[in-house]
Backbone as CSV, one residue per row, in Angstrom:
resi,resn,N_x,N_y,N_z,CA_x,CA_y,CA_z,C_x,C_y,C_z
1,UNK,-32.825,28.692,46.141,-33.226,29.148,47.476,-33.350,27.952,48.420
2,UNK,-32.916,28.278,49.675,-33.544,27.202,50.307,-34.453,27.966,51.603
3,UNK,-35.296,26.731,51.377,-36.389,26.811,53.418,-35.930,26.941,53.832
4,UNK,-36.434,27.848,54.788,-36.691,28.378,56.487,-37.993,28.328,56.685
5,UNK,-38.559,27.526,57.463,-39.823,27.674,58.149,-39.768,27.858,59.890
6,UNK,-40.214,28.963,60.260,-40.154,28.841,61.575,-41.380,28.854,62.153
7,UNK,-41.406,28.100,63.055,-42.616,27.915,64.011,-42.265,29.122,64.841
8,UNK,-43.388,29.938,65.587,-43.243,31.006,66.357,-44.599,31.216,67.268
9,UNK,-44.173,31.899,68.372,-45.352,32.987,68.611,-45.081,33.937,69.152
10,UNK,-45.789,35.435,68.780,-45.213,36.431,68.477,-45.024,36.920,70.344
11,UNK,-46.138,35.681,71.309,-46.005,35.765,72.909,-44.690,35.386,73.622
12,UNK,-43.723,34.658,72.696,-42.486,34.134,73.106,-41.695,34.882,73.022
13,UNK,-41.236,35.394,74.443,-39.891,36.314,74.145,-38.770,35.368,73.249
14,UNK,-38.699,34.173,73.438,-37.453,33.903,73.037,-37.450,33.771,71.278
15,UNK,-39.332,33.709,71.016,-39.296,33.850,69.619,-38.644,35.515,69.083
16,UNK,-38.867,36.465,69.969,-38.354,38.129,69.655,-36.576,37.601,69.805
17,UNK,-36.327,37.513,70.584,-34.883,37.180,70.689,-34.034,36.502,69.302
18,UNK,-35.034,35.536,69.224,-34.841,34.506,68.246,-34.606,35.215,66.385
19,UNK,-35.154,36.030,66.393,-35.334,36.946,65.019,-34.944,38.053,65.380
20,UNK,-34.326,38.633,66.502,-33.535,39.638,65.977,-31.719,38.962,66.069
21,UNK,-31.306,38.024,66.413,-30.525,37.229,65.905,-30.473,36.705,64.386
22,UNK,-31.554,36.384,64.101,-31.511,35.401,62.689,-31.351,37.066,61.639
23,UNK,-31.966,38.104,62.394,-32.012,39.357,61.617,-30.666,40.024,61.599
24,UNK,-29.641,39.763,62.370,-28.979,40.378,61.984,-28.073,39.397,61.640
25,UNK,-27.938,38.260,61.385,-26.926,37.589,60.657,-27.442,37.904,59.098
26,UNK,-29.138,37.755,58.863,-29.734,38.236,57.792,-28.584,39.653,56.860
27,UNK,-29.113,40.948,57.657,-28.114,41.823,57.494,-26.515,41.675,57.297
28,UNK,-26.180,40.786,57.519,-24.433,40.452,57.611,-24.414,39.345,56.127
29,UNK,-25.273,39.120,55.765,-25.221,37.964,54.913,-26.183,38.359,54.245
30,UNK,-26.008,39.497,53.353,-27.492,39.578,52.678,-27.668,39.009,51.217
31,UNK,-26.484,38.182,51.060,-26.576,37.078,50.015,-27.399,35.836,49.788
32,UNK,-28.003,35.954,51.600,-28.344,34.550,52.051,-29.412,34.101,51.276
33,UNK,-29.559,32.594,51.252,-30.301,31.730,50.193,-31.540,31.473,50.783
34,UNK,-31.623,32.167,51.793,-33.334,31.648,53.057,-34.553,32.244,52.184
35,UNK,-35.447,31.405,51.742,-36.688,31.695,51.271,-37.793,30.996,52.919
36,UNK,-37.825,32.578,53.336,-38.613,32.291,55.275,-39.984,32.301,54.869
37,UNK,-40.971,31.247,55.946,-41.801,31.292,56.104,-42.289,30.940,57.266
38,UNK,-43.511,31.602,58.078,-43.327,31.602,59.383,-45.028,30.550,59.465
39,UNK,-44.468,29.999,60.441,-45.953,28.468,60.992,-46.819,29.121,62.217
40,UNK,-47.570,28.700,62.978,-48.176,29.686,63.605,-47.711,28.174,64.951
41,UNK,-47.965,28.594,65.945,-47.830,27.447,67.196,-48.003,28.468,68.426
42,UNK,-49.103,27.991,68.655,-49.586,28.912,69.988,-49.474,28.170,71.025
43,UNK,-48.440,28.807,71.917,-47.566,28.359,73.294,-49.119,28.463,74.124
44,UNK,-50.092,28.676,74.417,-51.418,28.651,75.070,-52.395,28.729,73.973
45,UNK,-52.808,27.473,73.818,-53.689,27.438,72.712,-55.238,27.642,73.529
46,UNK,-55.313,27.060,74.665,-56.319,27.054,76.050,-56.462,28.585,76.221
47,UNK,-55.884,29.363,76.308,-56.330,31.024,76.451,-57.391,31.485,75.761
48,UNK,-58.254,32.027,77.264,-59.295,32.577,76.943,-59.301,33.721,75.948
49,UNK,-59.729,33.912,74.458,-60.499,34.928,74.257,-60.300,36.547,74.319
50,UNK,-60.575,36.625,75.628,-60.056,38.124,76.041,-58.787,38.141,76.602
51,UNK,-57.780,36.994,76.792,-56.663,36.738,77.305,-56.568,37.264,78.850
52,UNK,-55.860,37.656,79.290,-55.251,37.406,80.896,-54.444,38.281,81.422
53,UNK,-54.545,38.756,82.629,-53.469,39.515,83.226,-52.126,38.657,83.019
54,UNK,-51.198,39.430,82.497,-49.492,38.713,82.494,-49.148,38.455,83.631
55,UNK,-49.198,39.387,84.534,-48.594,38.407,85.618,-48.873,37.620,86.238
56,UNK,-50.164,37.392,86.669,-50.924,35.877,86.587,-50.944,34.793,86.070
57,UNK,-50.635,35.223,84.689,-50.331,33.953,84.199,-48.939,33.552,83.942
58,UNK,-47.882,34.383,84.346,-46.667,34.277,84.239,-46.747,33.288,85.850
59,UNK,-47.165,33.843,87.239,-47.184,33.378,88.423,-47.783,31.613,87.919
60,UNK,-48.673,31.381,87.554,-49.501,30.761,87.088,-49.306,29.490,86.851
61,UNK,-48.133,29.709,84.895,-47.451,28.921,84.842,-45.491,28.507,85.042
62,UNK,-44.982,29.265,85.821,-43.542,29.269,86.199,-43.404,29.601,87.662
63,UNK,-44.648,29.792,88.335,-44.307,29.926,89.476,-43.070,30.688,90.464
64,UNK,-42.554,30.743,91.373,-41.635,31.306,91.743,-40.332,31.015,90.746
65,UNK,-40.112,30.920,89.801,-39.374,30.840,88.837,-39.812,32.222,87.512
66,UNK,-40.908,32.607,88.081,-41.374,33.246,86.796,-40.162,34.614,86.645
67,UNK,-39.963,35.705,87.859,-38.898,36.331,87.826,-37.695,36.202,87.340
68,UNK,-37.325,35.080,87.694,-35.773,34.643,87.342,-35.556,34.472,85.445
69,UNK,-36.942,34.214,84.952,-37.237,33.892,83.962,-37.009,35.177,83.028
70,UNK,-37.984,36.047,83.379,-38.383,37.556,83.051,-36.688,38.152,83.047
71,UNK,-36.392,38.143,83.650,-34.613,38.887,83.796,-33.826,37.948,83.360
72,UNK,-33.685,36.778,82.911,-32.807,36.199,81.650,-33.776,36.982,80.463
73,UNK,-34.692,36.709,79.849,-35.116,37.347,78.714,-34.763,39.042,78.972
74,UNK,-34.517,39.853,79.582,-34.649,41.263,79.417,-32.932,41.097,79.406
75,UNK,-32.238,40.470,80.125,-30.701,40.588,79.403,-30.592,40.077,78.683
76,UNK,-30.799,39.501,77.826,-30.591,38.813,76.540,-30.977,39.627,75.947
77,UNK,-31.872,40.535,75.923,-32.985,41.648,75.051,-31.586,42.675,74.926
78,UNK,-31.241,43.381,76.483,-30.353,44.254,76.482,-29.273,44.159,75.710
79,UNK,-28.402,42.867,75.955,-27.130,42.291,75.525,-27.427,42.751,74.102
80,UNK,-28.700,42.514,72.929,-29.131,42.976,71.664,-28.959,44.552,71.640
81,UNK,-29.389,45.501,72.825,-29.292,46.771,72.862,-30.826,46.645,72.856
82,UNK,-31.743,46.089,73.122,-33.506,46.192,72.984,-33.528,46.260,74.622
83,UNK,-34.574,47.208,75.013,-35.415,46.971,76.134,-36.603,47.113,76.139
84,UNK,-37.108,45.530,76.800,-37.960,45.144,76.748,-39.261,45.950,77.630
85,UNK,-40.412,46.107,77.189,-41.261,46.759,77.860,-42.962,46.025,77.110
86,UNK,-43.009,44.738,77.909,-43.857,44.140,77.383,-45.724,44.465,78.215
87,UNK,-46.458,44.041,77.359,-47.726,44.013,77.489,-48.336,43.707,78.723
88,UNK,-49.172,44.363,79.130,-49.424,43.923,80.701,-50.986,42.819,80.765
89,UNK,-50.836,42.461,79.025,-52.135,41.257,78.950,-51.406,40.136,77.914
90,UNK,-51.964,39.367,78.491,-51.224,38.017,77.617,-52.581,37.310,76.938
91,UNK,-51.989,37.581,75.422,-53.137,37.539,74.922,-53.261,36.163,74.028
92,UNK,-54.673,36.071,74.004,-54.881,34.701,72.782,-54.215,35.130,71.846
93,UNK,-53.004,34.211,71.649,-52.767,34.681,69.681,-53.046,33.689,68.489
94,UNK,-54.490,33.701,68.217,-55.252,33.040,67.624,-55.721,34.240,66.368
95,UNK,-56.111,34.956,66.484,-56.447,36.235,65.911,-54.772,36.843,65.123
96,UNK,-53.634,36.744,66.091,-52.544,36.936,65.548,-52.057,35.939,64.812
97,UNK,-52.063,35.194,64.186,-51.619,33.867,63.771,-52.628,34.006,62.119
98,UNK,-53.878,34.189,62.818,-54.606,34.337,61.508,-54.186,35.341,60.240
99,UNK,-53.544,36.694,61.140,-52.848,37.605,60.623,-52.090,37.311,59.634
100,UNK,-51.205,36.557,60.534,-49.576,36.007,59.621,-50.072,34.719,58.513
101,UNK,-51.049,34.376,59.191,-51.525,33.160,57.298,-52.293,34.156,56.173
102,UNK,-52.642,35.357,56.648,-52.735,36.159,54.764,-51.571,37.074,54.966
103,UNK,-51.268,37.186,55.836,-49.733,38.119,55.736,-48.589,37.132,54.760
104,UNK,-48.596,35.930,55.102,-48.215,34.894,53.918,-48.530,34.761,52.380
105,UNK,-49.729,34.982,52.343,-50.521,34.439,51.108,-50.394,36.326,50.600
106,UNK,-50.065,37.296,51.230,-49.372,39.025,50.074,-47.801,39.043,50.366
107,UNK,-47.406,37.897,51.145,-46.007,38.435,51.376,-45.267,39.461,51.830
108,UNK,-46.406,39.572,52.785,-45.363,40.483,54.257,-45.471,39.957,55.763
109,UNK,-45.358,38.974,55.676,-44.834,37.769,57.136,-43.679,38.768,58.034
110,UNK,-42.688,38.745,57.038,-41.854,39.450,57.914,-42.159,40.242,58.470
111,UNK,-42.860,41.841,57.668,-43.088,42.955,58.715,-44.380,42.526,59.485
112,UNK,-45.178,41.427,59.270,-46.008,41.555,60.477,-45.774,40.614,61.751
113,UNK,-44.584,39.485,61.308,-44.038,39.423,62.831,-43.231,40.213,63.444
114,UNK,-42.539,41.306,62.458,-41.813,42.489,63.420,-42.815,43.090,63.975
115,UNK,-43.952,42.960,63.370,-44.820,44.604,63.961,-45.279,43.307,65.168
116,UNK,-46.093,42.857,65.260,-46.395,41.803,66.072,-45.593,41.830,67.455
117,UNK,-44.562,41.004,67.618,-43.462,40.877,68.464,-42.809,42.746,69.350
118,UNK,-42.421,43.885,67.904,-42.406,44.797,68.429,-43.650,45.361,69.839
119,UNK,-44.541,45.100,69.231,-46.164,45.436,69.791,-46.144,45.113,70.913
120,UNK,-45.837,43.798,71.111,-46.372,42.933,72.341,-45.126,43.444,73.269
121,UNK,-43.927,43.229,72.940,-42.816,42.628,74.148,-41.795,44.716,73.972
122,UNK,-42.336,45.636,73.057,-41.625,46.647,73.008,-42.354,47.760,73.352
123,UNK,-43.874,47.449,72.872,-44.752,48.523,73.008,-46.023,48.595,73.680
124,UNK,-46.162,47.580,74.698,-46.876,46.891,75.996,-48.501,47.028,75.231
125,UNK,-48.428,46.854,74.258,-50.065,46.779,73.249,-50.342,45.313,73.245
126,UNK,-51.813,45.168,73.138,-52.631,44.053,73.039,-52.574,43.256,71.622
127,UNK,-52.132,42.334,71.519,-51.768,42.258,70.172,-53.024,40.561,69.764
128,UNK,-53.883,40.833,71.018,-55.452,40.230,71.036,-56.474,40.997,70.555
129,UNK,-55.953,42.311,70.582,-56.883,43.761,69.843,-57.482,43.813,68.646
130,UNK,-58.555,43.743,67.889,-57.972,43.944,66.602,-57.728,45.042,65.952
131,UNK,-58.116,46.111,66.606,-57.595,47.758,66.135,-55.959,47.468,65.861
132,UNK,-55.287,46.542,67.149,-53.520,46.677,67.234,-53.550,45.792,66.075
133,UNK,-54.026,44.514,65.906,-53.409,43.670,64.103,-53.921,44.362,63.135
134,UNK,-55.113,45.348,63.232,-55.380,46.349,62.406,-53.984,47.009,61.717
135,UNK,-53.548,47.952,62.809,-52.690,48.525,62.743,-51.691,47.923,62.295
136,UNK,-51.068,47.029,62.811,-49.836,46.371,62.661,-49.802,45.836,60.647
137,UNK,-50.919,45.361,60.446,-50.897,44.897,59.407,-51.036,46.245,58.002
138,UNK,-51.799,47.313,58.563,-51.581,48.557,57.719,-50.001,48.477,57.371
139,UNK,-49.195,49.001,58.552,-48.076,49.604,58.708,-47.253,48.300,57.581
140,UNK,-47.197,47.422,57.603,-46.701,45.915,56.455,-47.335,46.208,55.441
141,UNK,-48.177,47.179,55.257,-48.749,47.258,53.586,-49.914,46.280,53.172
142,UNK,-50.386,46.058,54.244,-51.903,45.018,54.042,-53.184,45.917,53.887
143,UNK,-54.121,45.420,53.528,-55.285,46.819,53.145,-55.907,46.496,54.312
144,UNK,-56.009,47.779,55.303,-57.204,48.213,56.363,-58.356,47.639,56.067
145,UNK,-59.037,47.545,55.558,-60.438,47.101,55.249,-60.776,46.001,55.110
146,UNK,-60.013,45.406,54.350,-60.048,43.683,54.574,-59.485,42.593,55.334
147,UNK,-58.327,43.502,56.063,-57.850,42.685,57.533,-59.316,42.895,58.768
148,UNK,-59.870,44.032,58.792,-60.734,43.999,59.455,-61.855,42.981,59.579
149,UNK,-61.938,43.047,58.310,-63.489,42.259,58.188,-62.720,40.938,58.371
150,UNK,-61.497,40.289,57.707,-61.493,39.441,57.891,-61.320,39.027,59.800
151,UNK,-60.981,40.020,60.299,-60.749,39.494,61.688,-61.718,39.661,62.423
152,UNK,-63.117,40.298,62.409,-64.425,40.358,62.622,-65.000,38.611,62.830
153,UNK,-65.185,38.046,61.754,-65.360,36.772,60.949,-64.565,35.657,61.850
154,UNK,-64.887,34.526,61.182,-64.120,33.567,61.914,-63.536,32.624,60.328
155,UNK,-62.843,33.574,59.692,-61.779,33.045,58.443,-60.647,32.439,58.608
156,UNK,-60.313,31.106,58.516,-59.021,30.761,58.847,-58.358,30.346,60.362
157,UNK,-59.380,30.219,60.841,-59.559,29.748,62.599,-58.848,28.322,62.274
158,UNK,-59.307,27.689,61.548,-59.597,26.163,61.453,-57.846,26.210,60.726
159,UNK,-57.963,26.877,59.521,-56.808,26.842,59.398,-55.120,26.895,60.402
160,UNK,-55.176,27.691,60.981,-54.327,27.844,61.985,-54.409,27.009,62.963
161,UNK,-55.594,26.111,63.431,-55.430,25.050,64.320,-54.741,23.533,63.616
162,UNK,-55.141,23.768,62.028,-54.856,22.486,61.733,-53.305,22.248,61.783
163,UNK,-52.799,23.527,60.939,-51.563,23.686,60.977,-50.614,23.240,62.126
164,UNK,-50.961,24.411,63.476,-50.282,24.035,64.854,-50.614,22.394,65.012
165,UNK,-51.743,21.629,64.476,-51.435,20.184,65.116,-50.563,19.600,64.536
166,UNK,-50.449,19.795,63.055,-49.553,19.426,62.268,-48.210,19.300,62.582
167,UNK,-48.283,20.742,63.242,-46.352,20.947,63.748,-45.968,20.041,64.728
168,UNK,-47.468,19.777,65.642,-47.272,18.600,66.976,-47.043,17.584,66.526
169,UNK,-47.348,17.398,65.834,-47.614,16.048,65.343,-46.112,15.417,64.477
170,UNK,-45.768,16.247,64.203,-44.084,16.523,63.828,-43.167,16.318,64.759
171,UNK,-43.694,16.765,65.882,-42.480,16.524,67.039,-42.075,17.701,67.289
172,UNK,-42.509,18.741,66.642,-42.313,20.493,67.080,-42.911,20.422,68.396
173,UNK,-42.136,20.750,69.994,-43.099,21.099,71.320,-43.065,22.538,71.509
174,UNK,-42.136,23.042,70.990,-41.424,24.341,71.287,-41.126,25.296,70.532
175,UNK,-41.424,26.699,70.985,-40.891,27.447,69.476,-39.790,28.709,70.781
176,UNK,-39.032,29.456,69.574,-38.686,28.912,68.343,-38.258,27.948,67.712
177,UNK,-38.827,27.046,66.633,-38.226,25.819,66.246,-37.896,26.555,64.589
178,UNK,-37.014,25.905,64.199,-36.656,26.752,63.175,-36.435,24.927,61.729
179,UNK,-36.719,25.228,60.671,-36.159,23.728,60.078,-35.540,24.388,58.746
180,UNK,-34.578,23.640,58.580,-33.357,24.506,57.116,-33.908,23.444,56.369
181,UNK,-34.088,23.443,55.288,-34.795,22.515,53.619,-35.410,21.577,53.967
182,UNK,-35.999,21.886,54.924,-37.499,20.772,55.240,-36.632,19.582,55.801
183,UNK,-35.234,19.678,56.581,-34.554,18.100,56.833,-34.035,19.274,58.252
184,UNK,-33.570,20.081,58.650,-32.368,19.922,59.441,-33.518,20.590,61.086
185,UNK,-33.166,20.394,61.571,-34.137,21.709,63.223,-33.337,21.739,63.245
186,UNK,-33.387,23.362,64.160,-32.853,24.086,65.262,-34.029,24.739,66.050
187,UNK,-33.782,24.347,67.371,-34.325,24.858,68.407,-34.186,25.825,69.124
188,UNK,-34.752,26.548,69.791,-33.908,28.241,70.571,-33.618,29.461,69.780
189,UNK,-33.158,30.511,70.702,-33.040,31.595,70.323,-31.690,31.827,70.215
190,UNK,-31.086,31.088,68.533,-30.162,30.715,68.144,-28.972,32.237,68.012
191,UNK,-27.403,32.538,68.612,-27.034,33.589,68.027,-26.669,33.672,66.481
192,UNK,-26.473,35.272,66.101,-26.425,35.449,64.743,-25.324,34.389,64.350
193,UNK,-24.279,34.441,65.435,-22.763,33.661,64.470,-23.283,32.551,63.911
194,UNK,-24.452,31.155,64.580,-24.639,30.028,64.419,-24.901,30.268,62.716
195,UNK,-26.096,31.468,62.616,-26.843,31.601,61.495,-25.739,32.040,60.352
196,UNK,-25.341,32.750,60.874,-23.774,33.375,59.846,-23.103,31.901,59.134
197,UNK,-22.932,30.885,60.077,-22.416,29.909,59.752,-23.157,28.834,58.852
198,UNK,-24.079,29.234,58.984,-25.168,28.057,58.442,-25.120,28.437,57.256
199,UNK,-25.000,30.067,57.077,-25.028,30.404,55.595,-24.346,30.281,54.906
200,UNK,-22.918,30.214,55.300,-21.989,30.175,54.885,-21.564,28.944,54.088
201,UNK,-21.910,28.069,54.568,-22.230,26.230,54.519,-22.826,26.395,53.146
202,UNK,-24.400,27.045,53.590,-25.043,26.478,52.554,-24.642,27.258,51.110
203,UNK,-24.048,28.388,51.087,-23.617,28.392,50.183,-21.572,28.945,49.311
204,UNK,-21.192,27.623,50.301,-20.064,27.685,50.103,-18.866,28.609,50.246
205,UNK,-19.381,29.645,50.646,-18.635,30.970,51.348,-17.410,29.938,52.160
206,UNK,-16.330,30.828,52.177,-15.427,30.829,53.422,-15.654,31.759,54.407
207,UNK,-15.873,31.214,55.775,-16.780,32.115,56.706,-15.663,33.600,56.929
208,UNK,-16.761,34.513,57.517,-15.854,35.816,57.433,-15.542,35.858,58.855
């Protein structure tokens, strides 16, 4: 097998973009040798708590650029066949992050950054809630009862900060950052062909 670790946050459209690309080269290549694991890197680590009106903080930080911004991500979404219909709060994902480090440790990362990402940027839900990582993490097969309590609590706070410095501290500024066997990055919301190709490489295929 080889690594995939991706840095993400489930607030980055281009991280949604980013995995339903890597997902469907996934699907096209379901031979592939990727043993994924996802890092947590919160694009607003400074967010309050109860998080923020989106468009405020979209105005906020992109300024009269923020539009132009918003409509490259929703065609890129489309161009996938997805339309986007995101959250009208931009939330701390500190609480979400915590999610995805025991969503790691039972091994369902994947469905809880689909449910995650779906949530936020498909199904305009608070994904700062914890009824919504409640939910989200049921639906991945995590037990109701102990995602709760654990997200009540302050379990794994520390963890998820140490981590994100770690990634800084790496030279990760940006997600999606993606790294193939702990040696190679890729940056962006890479298309499937790149990934098709990568696989192909790594395991000697003649590309299709």
């Amino acid at each position: 097998m080889t690594r995939l670790d991706i840095f993400a946050d489930p607030v980055c459209p281009w991280c949604l973009i980013g995995k339903l690309e890597l997902d469907a080269a996934l699907v096209n290549r379901p031979d592939h040798p990727f043993a994924i694991t996802w890092h947590p890197f919160r694009l607003n680590p400074q967010m309050p708590p109860q998080g923020m009106d989106r468009a405020e903080y979209l105005t906020a930080k992109l300024g009269e650029d923020a539009q132009a911004a918003e409509e490259a991500v929703a065609k890129r979404a489309a161009d996938l066949g997805v339309t986007l219909n995101p959250s009208p709060r931009e939330p701390d994902t500190t609480d979400a992050h915590r999610l995805m480090h025991w969503a790691g440790l039972e091994g369902f990362q994947d469905a809880v950054m689909t449910g995650l990402l779906r949530a936020h940027w498909l199904e305009a839900a608070d994904i700062g809630d914890h009824e919504t990582l409640t939910r989200i993490a049921a639906a991945a097969g995590m037990d109701i009862a102990t995602t709760a309590r654990l997200l009540a609590g302050d379990a794994d706070r520390d963890e998820v900060a140490s981590r994100e410095s770690h990634a800084r501290q790496r030279g990760i500024n940006s997600v999606p950052t993606f790294i193939v066997a702990d040696t190679h990055a890729v940056s962006g919301a890479q298309p499937a062909a790149l990934w098709e190709g990568v696989i192909d490489e790594l395991t000697g295929q003649t590309p299709q």
